[in-house]
C-alpha positions in Angstrom: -10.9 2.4 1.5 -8.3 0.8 -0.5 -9.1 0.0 -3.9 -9.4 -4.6 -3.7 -7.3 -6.9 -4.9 -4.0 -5.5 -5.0 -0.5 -7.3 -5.4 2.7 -6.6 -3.4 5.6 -7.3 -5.2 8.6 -8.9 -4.4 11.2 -6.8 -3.9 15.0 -7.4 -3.5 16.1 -5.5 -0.6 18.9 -4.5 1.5 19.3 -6.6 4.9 17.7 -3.9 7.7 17.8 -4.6 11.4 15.3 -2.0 11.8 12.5 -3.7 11.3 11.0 -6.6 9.8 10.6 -6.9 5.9 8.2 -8.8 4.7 10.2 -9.9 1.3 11.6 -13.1 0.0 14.8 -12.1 -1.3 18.1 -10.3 -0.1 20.3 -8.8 -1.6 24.0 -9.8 -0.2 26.0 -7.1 1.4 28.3 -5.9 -1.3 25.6 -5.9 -3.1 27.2 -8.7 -6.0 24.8 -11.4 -5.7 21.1 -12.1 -3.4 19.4 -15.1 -1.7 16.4 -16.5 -2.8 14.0 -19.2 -1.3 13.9 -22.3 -3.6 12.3 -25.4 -3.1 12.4 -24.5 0.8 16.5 -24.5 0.6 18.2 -20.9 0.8 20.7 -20.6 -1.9 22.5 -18.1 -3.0 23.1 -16.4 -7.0 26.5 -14.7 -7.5 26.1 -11.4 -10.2 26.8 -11.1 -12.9 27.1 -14.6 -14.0 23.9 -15.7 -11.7 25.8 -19.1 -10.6 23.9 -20.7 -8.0 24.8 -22.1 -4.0 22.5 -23.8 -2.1 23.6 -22.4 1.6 20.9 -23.3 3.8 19.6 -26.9 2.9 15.9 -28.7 4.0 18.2 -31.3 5.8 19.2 -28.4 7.8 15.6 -26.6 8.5 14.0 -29.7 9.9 13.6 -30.0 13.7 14.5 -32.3 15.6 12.4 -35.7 15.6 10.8 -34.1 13.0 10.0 -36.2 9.5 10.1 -33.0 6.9 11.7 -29.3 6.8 9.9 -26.4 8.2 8.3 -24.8 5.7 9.7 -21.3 5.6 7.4 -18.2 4.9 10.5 -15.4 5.0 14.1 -16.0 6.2 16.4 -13.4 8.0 19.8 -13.8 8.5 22.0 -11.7 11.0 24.8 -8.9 10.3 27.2 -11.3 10.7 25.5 -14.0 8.2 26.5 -16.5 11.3 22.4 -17.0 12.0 19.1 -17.6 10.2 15.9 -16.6 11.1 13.0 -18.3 10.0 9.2 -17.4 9.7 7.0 -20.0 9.2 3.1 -21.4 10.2 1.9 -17.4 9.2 -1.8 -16.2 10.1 -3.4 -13.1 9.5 -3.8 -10.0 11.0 -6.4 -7.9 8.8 -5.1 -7.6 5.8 -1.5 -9.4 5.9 0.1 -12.4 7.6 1.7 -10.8 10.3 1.9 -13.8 13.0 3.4 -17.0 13.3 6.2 -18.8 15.0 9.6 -18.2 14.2 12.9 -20.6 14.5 16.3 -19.7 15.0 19.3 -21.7 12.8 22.8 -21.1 13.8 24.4 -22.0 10.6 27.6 -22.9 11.4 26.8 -25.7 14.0 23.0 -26.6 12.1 21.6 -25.7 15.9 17.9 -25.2 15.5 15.3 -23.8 18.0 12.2 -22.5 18.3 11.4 -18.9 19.4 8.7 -18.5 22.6 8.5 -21.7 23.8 6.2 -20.6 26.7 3.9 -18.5 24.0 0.9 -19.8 21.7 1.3 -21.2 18.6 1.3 -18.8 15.7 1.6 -15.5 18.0 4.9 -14.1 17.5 5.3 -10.8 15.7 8.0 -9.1 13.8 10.7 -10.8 15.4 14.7 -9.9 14.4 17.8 -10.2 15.3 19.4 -7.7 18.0 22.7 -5.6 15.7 24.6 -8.6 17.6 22.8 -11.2 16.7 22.7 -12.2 20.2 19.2 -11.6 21.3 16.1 -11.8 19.2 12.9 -9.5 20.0 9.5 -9.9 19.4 6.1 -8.8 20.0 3.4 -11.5 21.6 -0.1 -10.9 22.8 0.5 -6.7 22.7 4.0 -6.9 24.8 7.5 -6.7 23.3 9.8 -10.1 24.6 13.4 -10.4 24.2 15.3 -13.9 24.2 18.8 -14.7 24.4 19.4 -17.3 22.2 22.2 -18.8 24.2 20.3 -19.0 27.4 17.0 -19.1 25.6 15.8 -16.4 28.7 12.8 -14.7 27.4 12.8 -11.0 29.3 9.7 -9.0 29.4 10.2 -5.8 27.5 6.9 -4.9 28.6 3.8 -6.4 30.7 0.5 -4.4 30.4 -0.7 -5.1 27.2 -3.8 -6.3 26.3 -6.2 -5.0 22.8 -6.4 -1.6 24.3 -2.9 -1.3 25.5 -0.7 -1.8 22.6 2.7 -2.5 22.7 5.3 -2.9 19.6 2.3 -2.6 17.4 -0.8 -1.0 16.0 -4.7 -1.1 15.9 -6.3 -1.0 13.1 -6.5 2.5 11.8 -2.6 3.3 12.3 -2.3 -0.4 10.2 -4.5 0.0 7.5 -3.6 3.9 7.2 -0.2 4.4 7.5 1.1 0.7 7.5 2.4 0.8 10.5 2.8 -3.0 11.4 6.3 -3.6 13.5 5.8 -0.9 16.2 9.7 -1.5 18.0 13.5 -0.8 16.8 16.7 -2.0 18.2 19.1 0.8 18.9 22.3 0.5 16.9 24.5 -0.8 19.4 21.5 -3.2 21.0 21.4 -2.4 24.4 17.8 -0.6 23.7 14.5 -0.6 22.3 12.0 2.2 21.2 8.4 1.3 21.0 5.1 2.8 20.1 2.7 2.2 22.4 -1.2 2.9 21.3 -3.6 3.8 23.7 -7.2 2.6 22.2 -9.0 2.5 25.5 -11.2 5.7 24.5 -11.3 4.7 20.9 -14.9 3.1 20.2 -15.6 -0.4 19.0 -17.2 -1.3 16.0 -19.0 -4.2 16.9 -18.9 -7.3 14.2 -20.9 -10.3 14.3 -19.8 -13.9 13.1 -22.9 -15.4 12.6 -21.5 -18.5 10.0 -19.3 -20.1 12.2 -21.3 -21.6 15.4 -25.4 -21.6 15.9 -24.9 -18.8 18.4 -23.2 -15.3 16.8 -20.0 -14.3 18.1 -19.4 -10.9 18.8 -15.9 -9.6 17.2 -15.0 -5.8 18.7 -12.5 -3.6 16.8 -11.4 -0.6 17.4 -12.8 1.7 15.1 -12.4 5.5 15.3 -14.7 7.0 12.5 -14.4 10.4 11.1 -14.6 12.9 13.8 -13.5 10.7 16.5 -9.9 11.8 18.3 -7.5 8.9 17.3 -6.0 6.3 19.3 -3.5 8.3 21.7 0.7 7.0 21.0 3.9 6.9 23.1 7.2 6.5 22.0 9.3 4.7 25.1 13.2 3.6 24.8 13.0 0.4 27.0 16.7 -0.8 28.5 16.6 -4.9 27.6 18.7 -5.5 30.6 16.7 -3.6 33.2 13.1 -3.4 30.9 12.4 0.0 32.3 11.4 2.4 29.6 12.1 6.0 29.4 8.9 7.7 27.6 10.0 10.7 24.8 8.1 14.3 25.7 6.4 14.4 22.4 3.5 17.4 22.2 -0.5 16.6 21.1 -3.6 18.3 20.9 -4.9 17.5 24.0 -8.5 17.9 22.5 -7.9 16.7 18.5 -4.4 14.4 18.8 -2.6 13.7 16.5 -0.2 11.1 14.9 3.2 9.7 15.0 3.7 7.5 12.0 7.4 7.2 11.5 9.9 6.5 14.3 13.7 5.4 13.8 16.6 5.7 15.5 18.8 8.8 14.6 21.7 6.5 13.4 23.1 7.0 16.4 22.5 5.2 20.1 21.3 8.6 21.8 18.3 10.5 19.6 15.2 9.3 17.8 14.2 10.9 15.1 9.8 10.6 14.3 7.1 12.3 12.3 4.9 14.1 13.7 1.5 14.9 12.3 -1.8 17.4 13.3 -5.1 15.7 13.2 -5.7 17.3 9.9 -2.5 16.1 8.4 -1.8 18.8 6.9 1.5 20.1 9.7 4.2 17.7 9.6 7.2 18.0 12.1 10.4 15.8 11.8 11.4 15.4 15.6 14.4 14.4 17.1 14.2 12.9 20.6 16.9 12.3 23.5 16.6 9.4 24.9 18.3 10.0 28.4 15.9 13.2 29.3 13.3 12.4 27.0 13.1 15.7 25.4 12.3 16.4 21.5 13.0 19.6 19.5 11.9 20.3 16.3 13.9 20.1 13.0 11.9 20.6 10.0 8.9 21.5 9.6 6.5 21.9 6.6 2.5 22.6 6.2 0.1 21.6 3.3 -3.4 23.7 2.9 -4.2 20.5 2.0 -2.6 17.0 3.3 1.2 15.8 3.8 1.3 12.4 2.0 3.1 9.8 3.8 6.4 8.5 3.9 5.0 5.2 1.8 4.1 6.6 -1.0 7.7 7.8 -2.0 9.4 4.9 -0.4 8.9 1.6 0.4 11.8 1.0 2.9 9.3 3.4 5.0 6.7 0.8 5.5 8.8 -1.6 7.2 11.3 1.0 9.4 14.5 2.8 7.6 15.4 6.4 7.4 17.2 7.6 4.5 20.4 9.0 6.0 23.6 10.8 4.3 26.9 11.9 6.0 27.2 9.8 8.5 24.0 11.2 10.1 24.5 14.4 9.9 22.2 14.7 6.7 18.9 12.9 5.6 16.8 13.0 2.4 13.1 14.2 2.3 10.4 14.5 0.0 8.4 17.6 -0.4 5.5 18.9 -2.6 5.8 22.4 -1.5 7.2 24.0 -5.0 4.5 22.3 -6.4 5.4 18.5 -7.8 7.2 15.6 -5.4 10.8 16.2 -5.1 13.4 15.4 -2.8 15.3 17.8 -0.5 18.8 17.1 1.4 17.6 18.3 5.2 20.4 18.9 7.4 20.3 17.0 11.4 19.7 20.0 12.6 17.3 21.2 9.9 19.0 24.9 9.3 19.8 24.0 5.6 18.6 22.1 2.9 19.3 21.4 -0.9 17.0 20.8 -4.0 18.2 17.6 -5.2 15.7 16.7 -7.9 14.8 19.7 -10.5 12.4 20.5 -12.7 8.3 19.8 -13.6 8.0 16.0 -12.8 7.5 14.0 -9.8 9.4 11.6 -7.7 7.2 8.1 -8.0 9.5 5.8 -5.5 13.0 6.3 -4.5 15.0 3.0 -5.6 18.5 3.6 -4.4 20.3 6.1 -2.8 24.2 5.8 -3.6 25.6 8.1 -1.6 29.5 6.8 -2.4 28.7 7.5 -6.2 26.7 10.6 -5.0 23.1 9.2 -7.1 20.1 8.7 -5.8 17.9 6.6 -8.2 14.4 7.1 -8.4 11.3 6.5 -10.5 9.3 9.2 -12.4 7.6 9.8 -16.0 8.0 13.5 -16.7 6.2 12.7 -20.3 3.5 10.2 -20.1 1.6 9.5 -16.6 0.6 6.2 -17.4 4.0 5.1 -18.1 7.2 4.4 -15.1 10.9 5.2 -15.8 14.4 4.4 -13.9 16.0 8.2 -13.7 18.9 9.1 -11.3 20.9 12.4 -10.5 23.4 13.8 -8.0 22.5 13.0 -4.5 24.5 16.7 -4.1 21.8 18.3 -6.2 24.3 19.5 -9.5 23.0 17.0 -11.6 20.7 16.8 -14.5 17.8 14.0 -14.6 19.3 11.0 -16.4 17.3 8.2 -17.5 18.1 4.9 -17.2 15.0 3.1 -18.5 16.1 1.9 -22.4 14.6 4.2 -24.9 13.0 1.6 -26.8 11.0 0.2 -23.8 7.6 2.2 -23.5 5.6 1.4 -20.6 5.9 0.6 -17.0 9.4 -0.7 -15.4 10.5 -1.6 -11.9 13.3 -2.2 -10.6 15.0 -3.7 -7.3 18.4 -2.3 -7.0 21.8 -3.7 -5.3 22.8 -1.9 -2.4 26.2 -0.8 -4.4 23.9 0.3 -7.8 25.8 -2.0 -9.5 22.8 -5.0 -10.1 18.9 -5.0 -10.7 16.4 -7.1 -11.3 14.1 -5.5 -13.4 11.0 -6.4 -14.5 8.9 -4.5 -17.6 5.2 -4.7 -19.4 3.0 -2.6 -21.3 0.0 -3.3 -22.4 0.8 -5.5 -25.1 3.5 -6.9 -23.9 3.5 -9.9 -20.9 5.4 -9.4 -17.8 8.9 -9.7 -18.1 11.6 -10.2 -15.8 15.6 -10.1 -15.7 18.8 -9.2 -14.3 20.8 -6.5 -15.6 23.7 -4.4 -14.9 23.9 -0.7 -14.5 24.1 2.0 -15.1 24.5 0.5 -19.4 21.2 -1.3 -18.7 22.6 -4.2 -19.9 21.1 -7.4 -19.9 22.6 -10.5 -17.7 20.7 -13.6 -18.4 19.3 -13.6 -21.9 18.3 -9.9 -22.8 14.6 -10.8 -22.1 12.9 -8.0 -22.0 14.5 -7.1 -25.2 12.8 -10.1 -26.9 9.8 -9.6 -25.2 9.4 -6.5 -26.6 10.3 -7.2 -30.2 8.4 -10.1 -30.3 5.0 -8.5 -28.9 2.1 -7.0 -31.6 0.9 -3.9 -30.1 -1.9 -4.0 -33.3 -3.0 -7.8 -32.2 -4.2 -6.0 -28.7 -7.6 -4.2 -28.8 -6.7 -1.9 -26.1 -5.5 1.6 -26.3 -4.8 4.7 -24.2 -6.5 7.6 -25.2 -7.1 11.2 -23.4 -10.3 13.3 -22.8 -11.1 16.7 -22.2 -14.0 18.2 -20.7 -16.2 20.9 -21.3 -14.6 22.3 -18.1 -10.9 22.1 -20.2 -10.0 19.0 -17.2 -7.6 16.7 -19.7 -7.8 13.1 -18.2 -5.8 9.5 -19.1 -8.0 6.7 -20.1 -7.6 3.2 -21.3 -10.6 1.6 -23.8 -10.5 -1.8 -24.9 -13.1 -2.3 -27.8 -14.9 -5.1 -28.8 -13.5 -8.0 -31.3 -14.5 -7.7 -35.0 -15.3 -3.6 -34.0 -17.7 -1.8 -36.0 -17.4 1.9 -36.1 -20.6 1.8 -37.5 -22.6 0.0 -34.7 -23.2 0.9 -31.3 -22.0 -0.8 -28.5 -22.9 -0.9 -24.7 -19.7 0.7 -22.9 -18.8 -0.3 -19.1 -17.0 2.1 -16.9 -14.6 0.5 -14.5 -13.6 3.0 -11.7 -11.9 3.9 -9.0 -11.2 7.7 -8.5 -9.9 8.6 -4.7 -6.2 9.5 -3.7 -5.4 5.9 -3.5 -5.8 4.6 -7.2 -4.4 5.2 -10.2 -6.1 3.0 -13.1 -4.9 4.3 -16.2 -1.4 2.1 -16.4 0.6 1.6 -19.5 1.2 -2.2 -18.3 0.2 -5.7 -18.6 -3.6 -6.6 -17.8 -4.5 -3.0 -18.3 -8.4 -3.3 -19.5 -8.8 -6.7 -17.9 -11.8 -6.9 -15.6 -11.3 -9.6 -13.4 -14.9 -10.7 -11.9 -16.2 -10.4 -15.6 -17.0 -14.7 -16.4 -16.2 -14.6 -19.7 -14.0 -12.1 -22.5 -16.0 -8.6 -22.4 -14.5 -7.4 -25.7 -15.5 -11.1 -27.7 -19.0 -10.3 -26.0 -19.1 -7.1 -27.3 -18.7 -4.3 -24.4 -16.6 -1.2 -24.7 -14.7 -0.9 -21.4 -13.5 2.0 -20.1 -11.2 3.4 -17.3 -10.1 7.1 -16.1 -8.4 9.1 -14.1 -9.7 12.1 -13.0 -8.4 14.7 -11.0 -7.5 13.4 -7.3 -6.3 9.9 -8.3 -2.4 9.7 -7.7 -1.2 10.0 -10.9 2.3 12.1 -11.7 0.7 14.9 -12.4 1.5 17.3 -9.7 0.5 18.2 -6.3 -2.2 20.4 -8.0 -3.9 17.6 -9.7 -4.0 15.5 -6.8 -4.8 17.8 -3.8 -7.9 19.3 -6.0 -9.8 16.6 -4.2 -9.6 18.6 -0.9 -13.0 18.3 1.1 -14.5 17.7 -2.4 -14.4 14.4 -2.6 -17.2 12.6 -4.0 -17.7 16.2 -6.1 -14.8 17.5 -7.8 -13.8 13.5 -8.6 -17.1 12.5 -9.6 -17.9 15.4 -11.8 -14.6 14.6 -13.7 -15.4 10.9 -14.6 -19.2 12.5 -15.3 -18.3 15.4 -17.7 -15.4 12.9 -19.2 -18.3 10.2 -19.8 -20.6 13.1 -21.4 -17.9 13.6 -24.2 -17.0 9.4 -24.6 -21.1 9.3 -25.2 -20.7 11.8 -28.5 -18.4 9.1 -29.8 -20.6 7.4 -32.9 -20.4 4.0 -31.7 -21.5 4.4 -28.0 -24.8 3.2 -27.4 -26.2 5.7 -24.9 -28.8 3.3 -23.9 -26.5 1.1 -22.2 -23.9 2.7 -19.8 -22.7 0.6 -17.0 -20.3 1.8 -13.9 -18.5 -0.5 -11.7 -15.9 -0.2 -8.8 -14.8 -2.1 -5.8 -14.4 -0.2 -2.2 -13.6 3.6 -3.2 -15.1 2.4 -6.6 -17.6 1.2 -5.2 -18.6 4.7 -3.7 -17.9 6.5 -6.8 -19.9 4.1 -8.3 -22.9 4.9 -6.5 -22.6 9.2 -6.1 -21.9 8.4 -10.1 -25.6 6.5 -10.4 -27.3 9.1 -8.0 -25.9 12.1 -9.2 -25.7 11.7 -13.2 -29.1 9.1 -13.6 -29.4 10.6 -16.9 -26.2 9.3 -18.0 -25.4 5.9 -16.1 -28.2 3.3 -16.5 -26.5 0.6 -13.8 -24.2 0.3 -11.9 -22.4 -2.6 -9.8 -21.1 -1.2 -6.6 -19.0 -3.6 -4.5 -17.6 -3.1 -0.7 -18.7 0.8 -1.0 -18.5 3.5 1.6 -22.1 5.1 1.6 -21.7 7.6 4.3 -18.2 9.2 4.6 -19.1 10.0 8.3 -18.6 6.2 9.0 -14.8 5.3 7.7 -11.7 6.0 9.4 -10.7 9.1 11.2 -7.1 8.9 9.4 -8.5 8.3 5.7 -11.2 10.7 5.6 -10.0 13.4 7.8 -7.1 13.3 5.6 -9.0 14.2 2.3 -11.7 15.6 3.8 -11.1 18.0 6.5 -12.7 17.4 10.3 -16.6 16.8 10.5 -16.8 19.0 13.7 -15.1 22.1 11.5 -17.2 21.2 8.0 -19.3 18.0 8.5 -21.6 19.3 5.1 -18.5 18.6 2.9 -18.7 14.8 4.6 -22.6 15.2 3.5 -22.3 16.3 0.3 -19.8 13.6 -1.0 -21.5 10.7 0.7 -23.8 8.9 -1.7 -26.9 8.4 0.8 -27.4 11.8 0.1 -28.4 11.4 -3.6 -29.9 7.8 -3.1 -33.6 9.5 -3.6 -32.1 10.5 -7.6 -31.6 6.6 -8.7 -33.4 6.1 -11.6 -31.2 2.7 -13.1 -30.3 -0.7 -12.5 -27.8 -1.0 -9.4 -26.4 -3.9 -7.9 -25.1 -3.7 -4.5 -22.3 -6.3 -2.8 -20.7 -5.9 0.6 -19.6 -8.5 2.9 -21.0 -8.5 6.1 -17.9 -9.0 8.0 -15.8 -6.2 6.3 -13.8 -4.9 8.9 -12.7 -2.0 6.7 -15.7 -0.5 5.1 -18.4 -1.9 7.5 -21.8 -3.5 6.9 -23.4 -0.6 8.4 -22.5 1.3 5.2 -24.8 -1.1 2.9 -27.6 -0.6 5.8 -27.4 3.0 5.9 -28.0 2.9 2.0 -30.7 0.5 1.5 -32.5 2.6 4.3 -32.3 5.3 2.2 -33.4 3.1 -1.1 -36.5 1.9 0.6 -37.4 5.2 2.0 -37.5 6.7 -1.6 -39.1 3.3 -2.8 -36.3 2.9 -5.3 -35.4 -0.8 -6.1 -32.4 -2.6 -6.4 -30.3 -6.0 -6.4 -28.6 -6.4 -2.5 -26.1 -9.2 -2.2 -24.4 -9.8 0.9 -21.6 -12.0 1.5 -21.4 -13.7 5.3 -18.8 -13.0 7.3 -16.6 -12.4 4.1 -14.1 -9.3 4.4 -13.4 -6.3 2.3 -12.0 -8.4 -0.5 -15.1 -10.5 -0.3 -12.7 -13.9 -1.0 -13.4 -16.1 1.9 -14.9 -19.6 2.0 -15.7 -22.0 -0.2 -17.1 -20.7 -4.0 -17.0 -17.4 -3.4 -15.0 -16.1 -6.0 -17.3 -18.2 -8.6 -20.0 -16.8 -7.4 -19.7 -13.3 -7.4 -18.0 -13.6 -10.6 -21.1 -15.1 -11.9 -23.9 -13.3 -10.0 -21.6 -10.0 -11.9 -21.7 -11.1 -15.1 -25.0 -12.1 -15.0 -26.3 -8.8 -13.6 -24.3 -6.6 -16.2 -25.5 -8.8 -19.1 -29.1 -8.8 -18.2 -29.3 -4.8 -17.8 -26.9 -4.0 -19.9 -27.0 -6.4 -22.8 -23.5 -6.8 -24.8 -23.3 -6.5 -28.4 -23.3 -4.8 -31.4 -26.7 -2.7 -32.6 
């Protein structure tokens, strides 16, 4: 229930033979210069002075008989910078384009050839280079293949799998959940290859229909386990590539609940794995190491949450695509931890019998950036003052440092960074919310500047008084303090009233209030809100994933769709008292968890929102994911009336305004069957509303022809028919 319409960024990153990173540009291996993809050439930009090398040319990535270059998605090169791999013709898989065909260019001879001959078009996954460069591995069809690019031999890594046997990769909930996409790692030396491999044979189908695409419907099955339902059962196999036997890793479940494995990596050596382990609830997390030659698995850290244990993601990106953040030649690894009551990162010994506090004090760890372990720094991101705001800090990776920041003084608002793998380089990129995204290359640690001091001139340049928005902060009657952004109409009276439109979100998965660029833009609005004359408004309560502390976000726990909702509620009682709020004419929107807080906000506080637009919504909590909502929300089969008292169909009989509802009827995320649950409900109380559904369009609701102008209009229409814009 991911909040729509979000951007990934594109980061510079460290080469990883791990696993597949689904970035555009990589950093060299000193760390003094990157590649980049230009005009489909590879070329390569020397730091500091940014001079410029085309390395890999279009001549050179076109095939054979072939009248124009490929046309190159990502690019991989191996350790030894001796061969290029190439991703091209990408399709999509859910929510990203995880499948295409992939070439291989052996750059000193200009050899090219394709990858999978004997497979379909467009159906290799995650391919990369062995630590060699010799072989090259990839999933097709739910089996894992490895070719020798001399021989061009494609082995069979494994043979049985099939939609409900997966191999290499994920279904849907491990995906969309915990991002786990590239499911199989190379062992250093490349003579192996551990694998997940999900059993989703007892996991239910959510049946979808097609019904735009040919006169008869086409059935689409996806498996689905819903809150309540035991997940999709895992392995973790080491498969020899000369022999493709596998060894399977003795790694314990609940035999009745399950559980999860979300993280699996090689132990930086050829003999252990080293995997997270997670209870059904989430909330026991055991870092694992496995042999490989007996299969056994021990134990080495544990920690336990009376709430959940956030994922690995959420503190670092390198985690989504397959790293492990290890110090001392393996014999150490860092961690991140809320158990002393804010996000912090530990030193956790192999063996787990000692560990060391490396970031101190009342803030939390937002991302790691860098860890530097020859300088003994670990760079991170946090904003121990202002929780709308981002910050570079580093410290001692030993844990006898102070918190130094990095971030210029003079720069207020939200920074990020992609560091070189010696901390010597970033590209850095900067905005607030008066000031454009900015991007350029500087040195560190001085900060300084390498192609033009940019952001520098960006930020004397911009007007914070020409922009109409500004962060403000609220407190309840209940003493809850909460961020907010308000952008007010043009030509603002104080002495007027104005309609005021409440854009939310409010689960553990979106934070709205951002000191950045576009803050207090709304998107599907056709038109300028504040030249109309709306107020619009966004919050964060309590819940949302703001740097706040572990407090602030775990309150959420098995309340959701109470605690959260009561916060925007109570917040939007004291915005009303403001003089030049017109009380008559309150509007909500959200999209997806929005959408649902939209909707418990309509049913629950009529007396305060008068409509409400509520797009891609989960209605009944009992219908998403097992991994989302069990996460927040405890197990149904332990305290299924929490499920029920944060679901919106339980209020539905209370709506007394205007409400629009959107969903596209081939969401494959927050299903169909949520809007049907809820207009049931509606038409049993006889309460009327607006229902738009969108044919076979997905959870972002942005497929085919006109869509986007439409729902952008049938929006804006809506809003400015029940709630009128303008000054009274």
């Amino acid at each position: 229930m991911k909040i729509a319409f979000l951007f990934l960024a594109v980061c510079a990153v460290s080469i990883s033979l791990n696993a597949q990173l689904p970035h555009s540009t990589y950093w060299t291996k000193d760390g003094n210069g990157y590649y980049a993809l230009e005009n489909n050439e590879i070329v390569l930009y020397q730091l500091p002075a940014l001079t410029k090398k085309t390395i890999v040319s279009q001549k050179q990535l076109t095939p054979s008989g072939a009248d124009k270059s490929l046309a190159v998605k990502r690019f991989f090169f191996s350790d030894d910078f001796k061969k290029l791999l190439i991703y091209t013709n990408a399709k999509k898989v859910w929510r990203y384009e995880t499948k295409g065909d992939y070439w291989v260019l052996n750059v000193e001879n200009n050899n090219l050839q394709k990858l999978g001959k004997d497979k379909p078009a467009s159906s290799l996954m995650f391919a990369k280079f062995s630590p060699d460069g010799n072989n090259i591995a990839y999933v097709s069809n739910y089996n894992i293949y490895v070719e020798n690019l001399a021989t061009q031999k494609i082995t069979p890594i494994t043979t049985n799998g099939n939609r409900q046997l997966i191999n290499g990769t994920f279904d849907w909930a491990y995906e969309e959940e915990f991002f786990c996409r590239d499911g199989f790692r190379w062992s250093p030396d490349g003579k192996r290859i551990a694998y997940w491999q999900i059993t989703a044979n007892n996991t239910k189908d959510y049946i979808m229909l097609n019904t735009t695409d040919s006169i008869y419907p086409k059935v689409i099955p996806v498996e689905y386990p819903v809150a309540g339902e035991k997940p999709s059962s895992f392995k973790i196999g080491v498969a020899d590539i000369t022999t493709a036997k596998t060894k399977w890793m003795s790694v314990p479940t609940d035999s009745v609940w399950g559980s999860y494995v979300p993280r699996m990596e090689w132990a930086a050596n050829n003999s252990q794995l080293i995997i997270q382990h997670l209870n059904r609830k989430q909330n026991v997390s055991d870092i694992m190491l496995c042999d490989v030659a007996s299969g056994n698995s021990k134990t080495i850290y544990y920690e336990t949450d009376e709430a959940w244990i956030d994922i690995l993601p959420l503190w670092d990106d390198d985690y989504t695509y397959g790293s492990w953040d290890w110090l001392n030649k393996g014999k150490e690894f860092v961690w991140a931890s809320e158990k002393d009551g804010w996000r912090h990162l530990y030193r956790i010994s192999a063996d787990g019998k000692s560990e060391t506090l490396i970031t101190k004090g009342n803030y939390d760890v937002m991302r790691i950036e860098l860890i530097d372990e020859k300088n003994n720094y670990v760079y991170f991101d946090a904003s121990p003052e202002n929780a709308t705001q981002k910050y570079l800090y580093r410290t001692k990776l030993d844990g006898t440092g102070s918190l130094e920041r990095l971030s210029p003084l003079n720069q207020r608002g939200t920074h990020e960074y992609h560091l070189s793998p010696n901390a010597a380089f970033a590209e850095h990129g900067f905005s607030n919310y008066f000031t454009p995204n900015v991007s350029e290359w500087v040195s560190l640690p001085g900060h300084e500047a390498l192609n033009g001091h940019k952001v520098y001139k960006a930020v004397e340049s911009a007007d914070s008084t020409k922009s109409n928005i500004q962060f403000f902060t609220v407190k309840t009657s209940e003493g809850i303090e909460m961020d907010g952004w308000i952008v007010k109409p043009n030509n603002f009276d104080p002495n007027k009233k104005y309609p005021v439109v409440f854009y939310v979100y409010t689960e553990p998965w979106g934070q709205m209030v951002k000191d950045e660029f576009g803050a207090g833009y709304n998107y599907l609005y056709k038109g300028d809100m504040a030249n109309d004359g709306y107020v619009y408004i966004s919050i964060d309560n309590r819940g949302t994933p703001v740097p706040k502390g572990r407090a602030w976000r775990k309150s959420v726990h098995k309340k959701i769709g109470l605690v959260n909702i009561k916060d925007q509620a109570m917040a939007a009682k004291e915005i009303l008292k403001w003089n030049f709020i017109d009380t008559s004419r309150v509007a909500v929107w959200g999209w997806s968890g929005g959408g649902s807080a939209t909707l418990n906000l309509m049913f629950q506080y009529p007396e305060i929102y008068k409509t409400g637009i509520a797009v891609a919504a989960v209605g009944n909590q009992l219908t998403y994911d097992n991994i989302y909502q069990e996460r927040y929300m405890g197990l149904p089969q332990e305290n299924k009336q929490d499920f029920v008292n944060g679901s919106p169909i339980t209020y539905a009989k209370n709506l007394k305004g205007n409400l629009l509802y959107i969903h596209g009827t081939g969401d494959d995320n927050v299903h169909y069957s949520n809007a049907e649950m809820l207009i049931n409900e509606l038409i049993k109380y006889n309460k009327q509303f607006q229902l738009m559904s969108y044919p076979n369009r997905t959870h972002s609701i942005s497929e085919g022809a006109g869509t986007f102008n439409h729902l952008s209009t049938l929006y804006t229409n809506y809003l400015k028919q029940y709630c009128p814009p303008g000054a009274k």
